[in-house]
C-alpha positions, 0 to 999 in steps of 0.5 A: 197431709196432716190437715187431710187426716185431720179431715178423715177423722172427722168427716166420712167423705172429704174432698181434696180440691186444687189446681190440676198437676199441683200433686193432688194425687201424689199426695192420695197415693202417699196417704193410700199406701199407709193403709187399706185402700181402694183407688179409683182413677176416672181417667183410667178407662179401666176405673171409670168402667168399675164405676158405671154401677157405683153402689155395685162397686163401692158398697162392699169396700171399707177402709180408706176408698180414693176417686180422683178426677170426680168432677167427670162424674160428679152423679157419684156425690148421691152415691156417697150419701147412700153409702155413707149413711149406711149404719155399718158403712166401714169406708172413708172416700177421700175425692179429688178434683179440680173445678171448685164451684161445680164441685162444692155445690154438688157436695155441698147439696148432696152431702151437707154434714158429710162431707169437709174441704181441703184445699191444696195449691202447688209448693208452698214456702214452707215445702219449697224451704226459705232458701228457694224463695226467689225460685218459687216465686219466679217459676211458681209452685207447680212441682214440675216447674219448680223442680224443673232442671233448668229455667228453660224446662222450667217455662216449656213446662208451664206453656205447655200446661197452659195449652193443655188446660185451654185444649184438654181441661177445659171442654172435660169441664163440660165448657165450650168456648175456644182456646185460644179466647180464653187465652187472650182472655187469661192474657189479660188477666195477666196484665191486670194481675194486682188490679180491681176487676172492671168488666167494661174494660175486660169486655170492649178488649175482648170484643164482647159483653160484660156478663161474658167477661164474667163468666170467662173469670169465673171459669178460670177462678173455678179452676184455681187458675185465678185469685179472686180477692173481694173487698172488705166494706168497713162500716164508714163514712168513706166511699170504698172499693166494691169490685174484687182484684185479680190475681193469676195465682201462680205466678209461674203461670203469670210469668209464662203468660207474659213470656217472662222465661228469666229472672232478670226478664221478670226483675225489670218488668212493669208488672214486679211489684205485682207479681211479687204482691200475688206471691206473697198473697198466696204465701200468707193465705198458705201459712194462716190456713184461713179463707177469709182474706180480703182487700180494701181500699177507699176511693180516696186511696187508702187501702191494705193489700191483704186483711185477715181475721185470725184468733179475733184479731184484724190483721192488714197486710201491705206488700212492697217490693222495696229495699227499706219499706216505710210508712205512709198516711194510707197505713196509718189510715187503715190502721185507724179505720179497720181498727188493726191489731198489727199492720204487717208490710212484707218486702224481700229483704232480710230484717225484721224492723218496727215501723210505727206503733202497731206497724212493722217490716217483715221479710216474707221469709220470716213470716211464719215465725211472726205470725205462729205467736199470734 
C-alpha cells in the first residue's frame, strides 16, 4: 500500500495493474476507506451506468476517485486528461485493471506525464510470512488459493479460475479465440515453464502459424498469465541466447495445469526444479521492486537464471533446487563476462554459505535480509 501512496502523492492519475483475483480491489477499498472516496466498479451495471457520461459524473468529485475494471472502458483515459488538467482539479483517480499492454498504451498515450504504474501480483513471501514458503510456492499467491482450507479447495479453486479466465475474461478483453485452444495452449506453456521460447514448435503442436503461436503468448502475458523473461545481450564475442523464457507465473496456476493437486505429486515431477526456479523468479522480482530483470545464456551453455541492475550494480541470480548448491565453470563464466558484482545461487535450504569469491548460497528465505544492504 506504501508504494500506491507514494504514487498518489506524485502523480494524479495511477494505475494499479495485475493479475484478476490478486486482491486488487481489497486492496482500493482498504485505501478508499481512510479517506474521502468516490468508488466506481464497471462491473456493477449500476456504476458502469454512472459513467456513460464520464466528464458529468467525475467532473465535480475531489478527493480520492477509484474505477475498477477500467479496460472495459479504457475511452475514460481521454476523460482523465481533461479533467486532470483542470487548474482546480481537486481529485486523484486511482484506476485498476487487469490487461497491461492494452492498458499501458492507452494511458501511456493519453496521460503521459499524468499518470505512474503499480504492479500488484498475488501473496508475496514477505506477506505469506517465511514459514509458509513450501505452501506459497505449491499453491501460488492467489489469496484464495493460498489461504484455501485445504489443499483440495485450494486447487478446485485454481481450476475453476483457470476456466473462468478462458470463458469469461478473455472475450471481456475483447479476443475471440476458443477456450478451450487457449487452454492447450497454456498447457503447453506449462510443460515449457522455464524453457526459451521457440514459436516453430509451439505452432506445429497446436496446429498452427508462428505468428499465431505469438499472439496466443502475448495475450496470456498481457494478463499477467505468463512471464516473459528476455535475454540480456552482453557485449561479446560469444553467440548468445536471443529469444525470451516463459514462465506460467503463479505457480498455483502452473501446478493446476499440470494436475499436480499434492505436494508429494509436485515434489517427484519432472518440471520441480522448474517450478521452483519460476517461484524464486517471481520472489526476486517482488523484493527488488525493479523491472529490469533478465536472463542470459550463450549457445555454449553458459548462462544466469536471473540478472538484475540495482544501485548500479549487475547482479546474477542461479536457482537450484538442491540440498548443498556448488559452483560450476558456466557461474564463473557469467561472473567474468557479465562483470557481476555478486553471483547469488538461491536453493531451499536453511544456510547461507560463501562459495567462491563474489559467489554465495543463499536460502530463498533469507534473501530480503541479503539483498536490503545492497
Amino acid at each position: 500500500m506504501a508504494s500506491i501512496d507514494v504514487a498518489l502523492r506524485n502523480n494524479p492519475v495511477v494505475a494499479l495493474l495485475g493479475p484478476r483475483q490478486c486482491g486488487k480491489t481489497t486492496l482500493a477499498r482498504a485505501l478508499a476507506s481512510k479517506q474521502e472516496c468516490e468508488f466506481f466498479d464497471l462491473e456493477n451495471a449500476v456504476d458502469s451506468s454512472r459513467l456513460g457520461n464520464p466528464l458529468l459524473a467525475l467532473a465535480n468529485l475531489t478527493g480520492l476517485v477509484v474505477i475498477d475494471e477500467i479496460q472495459r472502458k479504457p475511452e475514460l483515459f481521454e476523460t482523465l486528461r481533461v479533467l486532470v488538467d483542470r487548474p482546480d482539479n481537486k481529485a486523484v483517480f486511482l484506476v485498476l485493471g487487469s490487461a497491461a499492454p492494452r492498458l499501458v498504451k492507452g494511458a501511456s498515450e493519453t496521460l503521459a506525464g499524468r499518470i505512474g504504474f503499480v504492479d500488484l501480483s498475488g501473496f508475496s513471501m514477505s506477506e505469506a510470512g517465511r514459514d509458509n514458503l513450501k505452501k506459497l510456492w505449491h499453491r501460488g499467491g492467489f489469496p484464495r488459493s493460498f489461504l484455501a482450507s485445504s489443499n483440495q479447495s485450494s486447487f478446485a479453486w485454481r481450476n475453476d479460475f483457470i476456466r473462468t479466465f478462458l470463458e469469461r475474461d478473455i472475450p471481456q478483453l475483447g479476443i475471440s479465440i476458443p477456450a478451450e485452444t487457449l487452454r492447450r495452449f497454456w498447457t503447453m506453456v506449462a510443460h515449457y515453464h522455464g524453457q526459451v521460447w521457440n514459436a516453430a514448435e509451439f505452432a506445429r503442436s497446436i496446429g498452427t502459424k508462428e505468428p499465431t503461436a505469438r499472439k496466443y503468448l502475448d495475450i496470456l502475458s498481457g494478463a499477467y498469465m505468463v512471464r516473459q523473461l528476455q535475454p540480456w545481450h552482453a557485449n561479446l564475442k560469444k553467440r548468445q541466447v536471443k529469444s525470451p523464457k516463459i514462465y506460467v507465473r503463479d505457480t498455483g496456476v502452473l501446478h493446476a495445469l499440470l494436475s499436480l493437486e499434492e505436494s508429494s505429486q509436485i515434489e517427484t515431477h519432472p518440471k520441480l526444479g522448474a517450478s521452483w526456479e519460476g517461484f524464486a523468479i517471481d520472489q526476486i522480482v517482488s523484493i527488488t521492486g525493479t523491472r529490469n530483470v533478465y536472463f542470459w545464456g550463450t549457445h555454449a551453455g553458459a548462462e544466469v537464471d536471473l540478472l538484475i541492475f540495482k544501485s548500479g550494480k549487475a547482479l546474477g541470480f542461479e536457482i537450484k533446487y538442491v540440498d548443498a548448491p556448488r559452483t560450476t565453470r558456466s557461474m564463473r563464466t557469467a561472473l567474468s563476462d557479465l562483470a557481476l558484482e555478486q553471483l547469488y545461487v538461491i536453493y531451499p535450504g536453511d544456510t547461507t554459505y560463501p562459495l567462491d569469491d563474489k559467489i554465495s548460497a543463499i536460502p530463498l528465505n533469507a534473501l530480503p535480509d541479503v539483498l536490503k544492504t545492497l
